[in-house]
C-alpha positions as CSV (number, residue, x, y, z in Angstrom):
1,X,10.8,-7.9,52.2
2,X,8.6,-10.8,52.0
3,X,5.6,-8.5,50.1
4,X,7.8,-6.9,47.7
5,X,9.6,-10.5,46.4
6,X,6.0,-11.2,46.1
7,X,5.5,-8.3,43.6
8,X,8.6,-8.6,42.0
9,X,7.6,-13.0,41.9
10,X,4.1,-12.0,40.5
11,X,5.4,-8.9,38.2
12,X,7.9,-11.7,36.5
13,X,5.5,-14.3,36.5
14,X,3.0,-11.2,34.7
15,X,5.9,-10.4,32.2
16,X,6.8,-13.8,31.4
17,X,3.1,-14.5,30.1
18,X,2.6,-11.5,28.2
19,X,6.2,-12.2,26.2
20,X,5.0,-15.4,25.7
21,X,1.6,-14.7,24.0
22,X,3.0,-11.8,21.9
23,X,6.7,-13.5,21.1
24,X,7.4,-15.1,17.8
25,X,9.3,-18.0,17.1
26,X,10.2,-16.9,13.6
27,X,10.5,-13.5,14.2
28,X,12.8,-14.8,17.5
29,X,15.7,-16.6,15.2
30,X,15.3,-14.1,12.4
31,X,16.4,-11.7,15.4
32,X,19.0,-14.5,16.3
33,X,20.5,-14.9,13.0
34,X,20.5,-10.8,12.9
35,X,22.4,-10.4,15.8
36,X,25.1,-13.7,15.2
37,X,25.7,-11.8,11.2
38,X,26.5,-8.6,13.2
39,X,28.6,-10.4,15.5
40,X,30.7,-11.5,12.8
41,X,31.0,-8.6,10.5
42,X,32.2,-6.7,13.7
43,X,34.9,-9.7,13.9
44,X,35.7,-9.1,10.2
45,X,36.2,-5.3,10.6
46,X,38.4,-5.9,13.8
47,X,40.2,-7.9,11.5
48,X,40.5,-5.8,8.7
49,X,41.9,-3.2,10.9
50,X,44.1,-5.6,12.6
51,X,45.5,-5.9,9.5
52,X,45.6,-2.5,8.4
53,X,47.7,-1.8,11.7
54,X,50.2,-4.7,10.4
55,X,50.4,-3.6,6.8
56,X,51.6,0.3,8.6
57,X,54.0,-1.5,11.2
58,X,55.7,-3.2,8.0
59,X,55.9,0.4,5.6
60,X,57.5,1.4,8.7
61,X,60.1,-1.5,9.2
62,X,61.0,-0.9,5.3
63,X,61.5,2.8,5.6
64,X,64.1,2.1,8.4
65,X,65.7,-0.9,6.5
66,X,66.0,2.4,3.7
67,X,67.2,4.6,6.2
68,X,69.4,2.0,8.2
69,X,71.0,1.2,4.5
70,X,71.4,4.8,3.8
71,X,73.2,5.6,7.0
72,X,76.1,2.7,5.9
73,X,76.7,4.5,3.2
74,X,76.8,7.6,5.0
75,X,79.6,5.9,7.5
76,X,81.1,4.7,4.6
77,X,81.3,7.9,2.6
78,X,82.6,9.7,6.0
79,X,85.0,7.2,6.5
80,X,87.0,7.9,3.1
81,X,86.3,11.3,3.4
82,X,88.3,10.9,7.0
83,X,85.4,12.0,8.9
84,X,85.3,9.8,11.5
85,X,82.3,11.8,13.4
86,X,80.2,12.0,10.5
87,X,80.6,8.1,10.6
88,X,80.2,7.6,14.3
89,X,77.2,9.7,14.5
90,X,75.8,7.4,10.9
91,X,76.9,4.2,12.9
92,X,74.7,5.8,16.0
93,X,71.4,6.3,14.2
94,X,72.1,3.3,12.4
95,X,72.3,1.5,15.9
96,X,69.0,3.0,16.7
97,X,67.1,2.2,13.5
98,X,68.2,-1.9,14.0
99,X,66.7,-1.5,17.6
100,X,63.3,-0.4,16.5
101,X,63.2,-3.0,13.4
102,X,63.9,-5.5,16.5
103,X,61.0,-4.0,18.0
104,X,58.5,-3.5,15.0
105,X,59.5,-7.3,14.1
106,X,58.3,-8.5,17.0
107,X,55.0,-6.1,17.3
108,X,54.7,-7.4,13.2
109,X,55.1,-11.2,14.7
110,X,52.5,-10.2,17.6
111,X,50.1,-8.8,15.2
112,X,50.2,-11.9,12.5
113,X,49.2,-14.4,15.6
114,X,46.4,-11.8,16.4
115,X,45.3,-11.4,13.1
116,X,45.4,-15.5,12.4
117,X,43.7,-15.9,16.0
118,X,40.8,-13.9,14.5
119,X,40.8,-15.1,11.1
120,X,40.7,-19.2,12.9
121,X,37.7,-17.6,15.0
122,X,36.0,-16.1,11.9
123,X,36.0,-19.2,10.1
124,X,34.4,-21.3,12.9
125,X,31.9,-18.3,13.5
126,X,31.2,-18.2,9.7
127,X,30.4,-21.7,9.6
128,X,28.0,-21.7,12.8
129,X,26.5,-19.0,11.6
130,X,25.6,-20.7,8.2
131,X,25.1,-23.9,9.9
132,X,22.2,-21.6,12.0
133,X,21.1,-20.0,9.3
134,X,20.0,-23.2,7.6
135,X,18.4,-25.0,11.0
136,X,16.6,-21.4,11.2
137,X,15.1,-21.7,8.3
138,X,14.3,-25.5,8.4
139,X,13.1,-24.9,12.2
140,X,10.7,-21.7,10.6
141,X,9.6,-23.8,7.9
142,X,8.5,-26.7,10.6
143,X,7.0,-24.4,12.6
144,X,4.4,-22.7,9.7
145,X,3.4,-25.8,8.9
146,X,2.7,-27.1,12.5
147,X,1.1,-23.7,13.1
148,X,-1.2,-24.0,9.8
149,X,-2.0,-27.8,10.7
150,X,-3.7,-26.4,14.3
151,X,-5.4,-23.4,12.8
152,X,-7.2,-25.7,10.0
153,X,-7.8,-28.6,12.9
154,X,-9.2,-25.8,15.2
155,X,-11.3,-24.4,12.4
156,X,-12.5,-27.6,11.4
157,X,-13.6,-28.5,15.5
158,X,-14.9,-25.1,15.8
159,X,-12.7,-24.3,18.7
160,X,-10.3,-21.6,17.3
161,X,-11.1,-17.6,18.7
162,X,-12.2,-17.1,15.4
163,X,-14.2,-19.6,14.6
164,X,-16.0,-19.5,18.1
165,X,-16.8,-15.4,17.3
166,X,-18.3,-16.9,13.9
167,X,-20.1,-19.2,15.5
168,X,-21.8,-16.7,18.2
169,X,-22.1,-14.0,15.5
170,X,-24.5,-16.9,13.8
171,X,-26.4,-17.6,16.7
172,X,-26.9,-13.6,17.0
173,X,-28.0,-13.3,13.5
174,X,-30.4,-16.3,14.1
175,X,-31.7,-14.7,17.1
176,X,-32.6,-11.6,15.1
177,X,-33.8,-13.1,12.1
178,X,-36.5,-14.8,14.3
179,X,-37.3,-11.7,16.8
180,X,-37.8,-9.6,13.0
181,X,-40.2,-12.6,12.0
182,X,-42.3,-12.8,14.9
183,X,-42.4,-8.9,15.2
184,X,-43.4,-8.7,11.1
185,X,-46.2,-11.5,12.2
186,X,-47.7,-10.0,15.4
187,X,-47.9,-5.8,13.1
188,X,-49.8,-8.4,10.7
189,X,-52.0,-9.4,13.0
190,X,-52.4,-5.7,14.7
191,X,-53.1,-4.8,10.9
192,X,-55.8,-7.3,10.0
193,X,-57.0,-6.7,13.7
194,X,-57.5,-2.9,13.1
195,X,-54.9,-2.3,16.4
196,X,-52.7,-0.6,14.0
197,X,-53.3,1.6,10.8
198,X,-51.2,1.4,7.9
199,X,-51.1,5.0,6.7
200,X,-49.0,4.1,3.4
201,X,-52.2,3.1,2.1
202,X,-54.5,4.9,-0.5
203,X,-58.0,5.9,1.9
204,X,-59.8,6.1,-1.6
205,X,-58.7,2.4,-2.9
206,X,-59.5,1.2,0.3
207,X,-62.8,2.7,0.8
208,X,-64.0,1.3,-2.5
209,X,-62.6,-1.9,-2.0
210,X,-65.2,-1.9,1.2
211,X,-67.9,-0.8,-0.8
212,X,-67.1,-3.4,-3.2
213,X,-67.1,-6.0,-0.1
214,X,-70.2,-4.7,0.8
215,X,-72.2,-4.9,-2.6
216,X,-70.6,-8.2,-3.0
217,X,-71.9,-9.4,0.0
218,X,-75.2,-8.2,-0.3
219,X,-75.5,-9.7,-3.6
220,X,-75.1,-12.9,-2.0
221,X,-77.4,-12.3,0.6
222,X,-80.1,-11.3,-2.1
223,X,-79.3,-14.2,-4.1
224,X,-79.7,-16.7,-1.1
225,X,-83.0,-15.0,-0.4
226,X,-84.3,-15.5,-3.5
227,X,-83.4,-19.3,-3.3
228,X,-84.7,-19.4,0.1
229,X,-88.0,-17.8,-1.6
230,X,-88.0,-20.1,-4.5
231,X,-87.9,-23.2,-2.2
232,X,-90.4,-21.8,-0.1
233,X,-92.9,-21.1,-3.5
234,X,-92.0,-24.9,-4.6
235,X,-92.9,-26.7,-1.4
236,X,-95.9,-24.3,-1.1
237,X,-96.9,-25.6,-4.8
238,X,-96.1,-29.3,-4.3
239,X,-98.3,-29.3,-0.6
240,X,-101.4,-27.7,-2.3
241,X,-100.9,-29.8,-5.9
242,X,-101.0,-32.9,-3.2
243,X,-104.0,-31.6,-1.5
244,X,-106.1,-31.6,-4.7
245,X,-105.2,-35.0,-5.4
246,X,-106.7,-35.7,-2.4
247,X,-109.6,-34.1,-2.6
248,X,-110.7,-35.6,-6.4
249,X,-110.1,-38.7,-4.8
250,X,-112.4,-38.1,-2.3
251,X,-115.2,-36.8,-4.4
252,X,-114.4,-39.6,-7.1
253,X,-115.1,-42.1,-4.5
254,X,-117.8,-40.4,-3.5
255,X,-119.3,-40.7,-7.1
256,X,-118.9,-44.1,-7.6
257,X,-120.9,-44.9,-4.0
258,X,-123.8,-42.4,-4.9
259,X,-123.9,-44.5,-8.8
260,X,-123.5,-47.8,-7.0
261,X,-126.7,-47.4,-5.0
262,X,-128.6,-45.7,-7.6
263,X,-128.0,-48.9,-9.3
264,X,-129.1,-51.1,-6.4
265,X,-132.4,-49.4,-5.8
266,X,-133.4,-49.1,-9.5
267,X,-132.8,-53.1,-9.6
């Protein structure tokens, strides 16, 4: 006994948290007011029929006040006629139409308390069940607006399901943006690297352009030669023109010694 009132505790406690995620408020008094306007057209149709039972008790008392006149002048008639057992047996029915006026009047009297019990109970009904309408929609009204306030304050602090799914669908879009960056970056570098070959691109161009590097660069290469040569022939040119220099001095000084003694032996 004790583990199935725990199952039956835990079942409950189960159902009462699923019916209050998924239950309504709105849709709850809507539901409310639905049932509480059936309520009280059922109340009208009982008295409506009600009614209709009292409205067939009273043809019927009114066909026997007929009849019940009819019969005294039956007995009547009889009576001059000197038929004293035509008017006895009038009298008779007579009798028994005045005892079931008697007892329609008092069903009629029964039915009229019934019928104004119900009518007293409509009324108070009606009025509830306007006075509920009203509050339900006053009460749905509050509660869209307190319901719209916490979805906008959850959106704006980012802690509403919703939001929270947006916010981690970011974070993955980030992370991918990034991974397809570095991955673009690193087939770059396996391009430039020659690790990869792009085979989108022309063989033809790209031979050509090589051959173009190649011409280019050994244009360069000629044309720092020659200024390497140049150089070279210039210092080559400016040594040697210093040498001469030197060596005209050298026989100019010479000269002027050989002269300078001729001089002194002649005096």
């Amino acid at each position: 006994m004790g583990l199935t009132n725990r199952v039956t505790t835990l079942v409950k406690q189960k159902v009462n948290v699923l019916l209050n995620k998924f239950e309504n408020p709105k849709e709850a008094l809507d539901y409310s007011y639905t049932k509480q306007v059936e309520l009280l057209n059922h109340l009208r149709r009982n008295i409506a029929e009600v009614i209709t039972a009292k409205k067939r008790l009273e043809m019927q008392k009114i066909k026997l006040m007929d009849n019940s006149r009819t019969l005294d002048e039956q007995a009547s008639r009889a009576v001059d006629s000197g038929r004293d057992d035509l008017a006895k047996l009038a009298l008779e029915r007579k009798n028994a139409n005045v005892l079931q006026l008697q007892q329609l009047a008092k069903q009629i009297a029964d039915m009229k308390v019934e019928q104004d019990k119900l009518e007293q109970t409509e009324k108070r009904l009606s009025t509830k069940v306007e006075e509920f309408r009203s509050k339900k929609e006053v009460i749905k009204a509050q509660y869209t607006a307190a319901e719209a306030q916490v979805r906008i304050k959850e959106s704006i602090t980012g802690i509403s399901e919703e939001m929270a799914d947006v916010g981690m669908a970011m974070n993955r879009a980030e992370d991918k943006t990034e991974q397809m960056k570095a991955k673009s970056q690193a087939l770059d570098e396996m391009l430039d690297s020659g690790t990869l070959t792009d085979y989108t691109e022309d063989k033809s161009s790209d031979e050509i352009e090589r051959e173009l590097e190649k011409a280019s660069m050994s244009d360069s290469v000629e044309q720092e030669l020659a200024k390497l040569k140049a150089e070279s022939r210039r210092k080559r040119k400016v040594k040697q023109s210093s040498t001469n220099n030197s060596d005209n001095l050298d026989n100019s000084d010479e000269q002027t010694e050989s002269q300078n003694e001729d001089e002194i032996k002649v005096s």
